[in-house]
C-alpha positions in Angstrom: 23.0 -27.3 -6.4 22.4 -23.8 -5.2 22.7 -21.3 -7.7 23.6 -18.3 -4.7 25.0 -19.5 -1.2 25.6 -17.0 1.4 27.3 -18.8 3.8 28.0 -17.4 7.6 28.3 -13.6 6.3 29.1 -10.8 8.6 29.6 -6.9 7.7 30.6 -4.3 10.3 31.0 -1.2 9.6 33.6 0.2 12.5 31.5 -0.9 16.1 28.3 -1.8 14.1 27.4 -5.2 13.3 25.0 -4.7 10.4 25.0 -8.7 9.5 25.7 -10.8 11.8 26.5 -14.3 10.7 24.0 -15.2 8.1 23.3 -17.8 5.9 20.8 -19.0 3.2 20.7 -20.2 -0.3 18.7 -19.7 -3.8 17.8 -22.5 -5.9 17.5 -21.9 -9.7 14.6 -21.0 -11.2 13.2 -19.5 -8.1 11.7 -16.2 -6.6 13.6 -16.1 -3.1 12.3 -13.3 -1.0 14.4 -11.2 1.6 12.2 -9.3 3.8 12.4 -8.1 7.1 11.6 -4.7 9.4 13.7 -1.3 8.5 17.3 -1.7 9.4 17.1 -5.4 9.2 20.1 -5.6 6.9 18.5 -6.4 3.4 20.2 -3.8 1.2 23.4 -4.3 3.5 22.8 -8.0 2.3 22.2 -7.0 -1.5 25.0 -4.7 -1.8 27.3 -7.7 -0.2 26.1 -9.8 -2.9 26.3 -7.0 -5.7 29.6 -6.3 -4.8 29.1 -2.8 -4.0 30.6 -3.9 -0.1 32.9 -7.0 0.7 32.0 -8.5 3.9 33.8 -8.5 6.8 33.9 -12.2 6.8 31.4 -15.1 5.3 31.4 -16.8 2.0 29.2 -15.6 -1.3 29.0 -18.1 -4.0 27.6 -18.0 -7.0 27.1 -21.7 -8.8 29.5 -22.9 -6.6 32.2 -20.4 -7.5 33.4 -18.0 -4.8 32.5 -14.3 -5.7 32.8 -12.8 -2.3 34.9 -9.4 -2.9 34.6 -9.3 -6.2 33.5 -6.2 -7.9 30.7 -5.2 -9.0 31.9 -5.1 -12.8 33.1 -8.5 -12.7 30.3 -10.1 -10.6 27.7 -8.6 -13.2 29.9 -10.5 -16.0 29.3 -13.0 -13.8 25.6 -12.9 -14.3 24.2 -10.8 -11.4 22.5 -7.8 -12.0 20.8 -5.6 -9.6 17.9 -3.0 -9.6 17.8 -0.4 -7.3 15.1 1.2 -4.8 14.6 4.2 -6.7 14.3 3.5 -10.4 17.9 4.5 -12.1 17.2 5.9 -15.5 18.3 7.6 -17.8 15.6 10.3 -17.9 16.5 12.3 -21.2 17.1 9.1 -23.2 14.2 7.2 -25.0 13.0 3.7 -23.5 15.2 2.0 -26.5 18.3 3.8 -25.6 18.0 3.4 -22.1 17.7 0.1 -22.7 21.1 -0.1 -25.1 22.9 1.2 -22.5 22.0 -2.3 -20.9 23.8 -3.9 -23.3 27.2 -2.6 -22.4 29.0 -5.4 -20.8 28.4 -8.0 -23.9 28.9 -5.4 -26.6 32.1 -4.2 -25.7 34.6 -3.6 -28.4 38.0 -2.7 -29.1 40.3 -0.9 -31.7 41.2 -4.3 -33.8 37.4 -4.7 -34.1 36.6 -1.1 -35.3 39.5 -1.3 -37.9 38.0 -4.7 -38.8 34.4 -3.3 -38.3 33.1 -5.7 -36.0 32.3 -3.5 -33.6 29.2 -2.8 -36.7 27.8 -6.0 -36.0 27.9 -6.3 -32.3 26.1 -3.2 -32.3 23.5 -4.6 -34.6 23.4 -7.7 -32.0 22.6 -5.2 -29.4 19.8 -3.0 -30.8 18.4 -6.9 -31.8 18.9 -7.7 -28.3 17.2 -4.4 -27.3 14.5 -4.7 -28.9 13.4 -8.1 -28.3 14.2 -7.3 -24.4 11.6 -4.5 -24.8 8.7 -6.9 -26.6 9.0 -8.9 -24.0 8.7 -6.5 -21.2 5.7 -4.8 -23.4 7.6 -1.5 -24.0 8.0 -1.7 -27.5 5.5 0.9 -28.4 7.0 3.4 -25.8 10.5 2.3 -27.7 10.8 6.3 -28.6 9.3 7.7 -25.4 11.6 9.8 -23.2 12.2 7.3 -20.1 10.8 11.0 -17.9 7.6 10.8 -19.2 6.7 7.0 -18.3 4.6 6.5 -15.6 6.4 4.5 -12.6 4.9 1.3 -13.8 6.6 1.2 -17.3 9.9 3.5 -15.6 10.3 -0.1 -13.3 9.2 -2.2 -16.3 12.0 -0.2 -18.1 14.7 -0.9 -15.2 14.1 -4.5 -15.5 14.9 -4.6 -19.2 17.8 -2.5 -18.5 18.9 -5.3 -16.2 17.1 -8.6 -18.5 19.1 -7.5 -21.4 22.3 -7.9 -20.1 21.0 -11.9 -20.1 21.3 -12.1 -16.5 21.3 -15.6 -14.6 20.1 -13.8 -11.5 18.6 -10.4 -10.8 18.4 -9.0 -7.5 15.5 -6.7 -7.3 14.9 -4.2 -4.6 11.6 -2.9 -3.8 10.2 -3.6 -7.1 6.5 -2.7 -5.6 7.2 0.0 -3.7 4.9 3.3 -4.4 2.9 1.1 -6.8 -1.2 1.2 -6.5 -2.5 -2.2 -6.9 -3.0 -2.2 -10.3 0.8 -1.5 -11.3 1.8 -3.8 -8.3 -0.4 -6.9 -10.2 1.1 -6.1 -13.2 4.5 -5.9 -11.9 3.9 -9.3 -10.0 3.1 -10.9 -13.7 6.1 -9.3 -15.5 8.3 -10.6 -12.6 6.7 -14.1 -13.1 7.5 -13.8 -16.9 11.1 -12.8 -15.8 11.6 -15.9 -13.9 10.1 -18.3 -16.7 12.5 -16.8 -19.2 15.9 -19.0 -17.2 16.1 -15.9 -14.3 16.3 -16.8 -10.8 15.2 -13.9 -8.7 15.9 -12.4 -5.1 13.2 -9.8 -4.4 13.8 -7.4 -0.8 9.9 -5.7 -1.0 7.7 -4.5 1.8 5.0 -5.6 0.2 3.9 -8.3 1.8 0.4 -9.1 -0.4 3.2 -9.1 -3.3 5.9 -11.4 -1.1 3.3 -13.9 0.0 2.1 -14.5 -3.6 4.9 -14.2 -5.6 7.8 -16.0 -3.4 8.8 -19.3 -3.6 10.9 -19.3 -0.5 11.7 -16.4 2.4 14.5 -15.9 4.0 13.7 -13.5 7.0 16.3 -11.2 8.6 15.9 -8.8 11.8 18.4 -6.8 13.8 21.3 -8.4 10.9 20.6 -11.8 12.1 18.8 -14.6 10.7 15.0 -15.2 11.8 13.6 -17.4 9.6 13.8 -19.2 6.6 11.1 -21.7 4.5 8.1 -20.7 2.1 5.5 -18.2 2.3 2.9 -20.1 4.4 5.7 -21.2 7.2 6.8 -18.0 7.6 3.2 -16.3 8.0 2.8 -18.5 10.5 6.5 -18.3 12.6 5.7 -16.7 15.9 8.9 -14.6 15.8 7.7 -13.3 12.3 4.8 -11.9 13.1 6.2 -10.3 16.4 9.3 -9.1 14.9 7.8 -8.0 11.2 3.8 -8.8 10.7 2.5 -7.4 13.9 0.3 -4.9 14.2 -1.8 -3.1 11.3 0.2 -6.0 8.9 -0.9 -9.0 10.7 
């Protein structure tokens, strides 16, 4: 079964049709990419999904339960978790503590467990957490680094954890490449990879189309808020409408 199903979604905002009845599906374990030209509709599509807009109508569902509407609170509780376009840190805080702050929504406490002093040990479970998040994501000897002074490599490498320590089922990752020289863009492409072989599924909207083509498992393909294409990498490099609509030109 489908781990996400976006089934016949639409979202208008007053006369403008920014989706337009479209439908695709994740499998688990996956990299799913969601490309397509400027204005296409791919962070309308993420933010539907994120719950950061409802849709005007369509179905979301999340291993097989309906989370269309929902906010973005409870569909993170859920397990999604999103990163953003422009890295979101916090840029006085050190790598550990921005990656703490990640920790919020399973660390939660209340007043019975700080007069019992429970809270004491789900904090301890968090800075565990935290730290084994950052090992993984080979930050752990920037752990007392100010998140300002990373380059952009490690400050996206430090979003990620944010989001990975939260122990996501899937992470929605937007422009993950962009700005990146090749260097930091193959290193990127491995942490991802490692991402994905820890149990997270992944739905990746990048530009990038060196990075899409090998690090996808399936596309889905939007233009215009409507659905172009769907099917892996090779298919879609090779779907007419995609290269008029998307890889034309210089990218072809």
């Amino acid at each position: 079964m489908a781990i996400l199903e976006v089934r016949n979604l639409t979202k208008q905002f007053g006369g403008l049709t920014a989706l337009n009845d479209v439908s695709f599906s994740v499998e688990p374990g996956e990299i799913h990419g969601l490309i397509g030209p400027n204005g296409a509709g791919k962070s309308t599509m993420f933010k539907n999904i994120a719950g950061f807009y409802a849709p005007t109508s369509g179905e979301i569902r999340f291993d097989g339960r309906d989370i269309t509407g929902l906010k973005p609170s409870r569909i993170s509780h859920e397990g999604i978790v999103r990163t953003f376009q422009e890295t979101t840190l916090f840029q006085e805080l050190s790598v550990f503590d921005n990656v703490l702050v990640g920790t919020h929504n399973r660390s939660r406490t209340d007043i019975f467990s700080a007069i019992l002093g429970l809270d004491r040990q789900k904090q301890r479970e968090a800075e565990d957490s935290a730290i084994e998040v950052m090992e993984f994501m080979g930050l752990a000897d920037r752990r007392d680094q100010l998140a300002a002074e990373l380059p952009l490599g490690s400050q996206r490498a430090l979003a990620i954890a944010i989001a990975l320590v939260s122990k996501p089922r899937l992470m929605l990752m937007d422009e993950p490449f962009a700005g990146m020289n090749p260097e930091e863009t193959g290193h990127m492409m491995d942490l991802t990879r490692r991402v994905r072989e820890s149990g997270v599924t992944i739905v990746l909207v990048e530009h990038d189309m060196k990075a899409v083509m090998g690090l996808c498992d399936r596309l889905t393909v939007l233009n215009f808020g409507t659905l172009l294409a769907r099917g892996s990498p090779e298919e879609v490099r090779n779907n007419p409408d995609v290269i008029s609509a998307y890889l034309g030109g210089s990218h072809a």
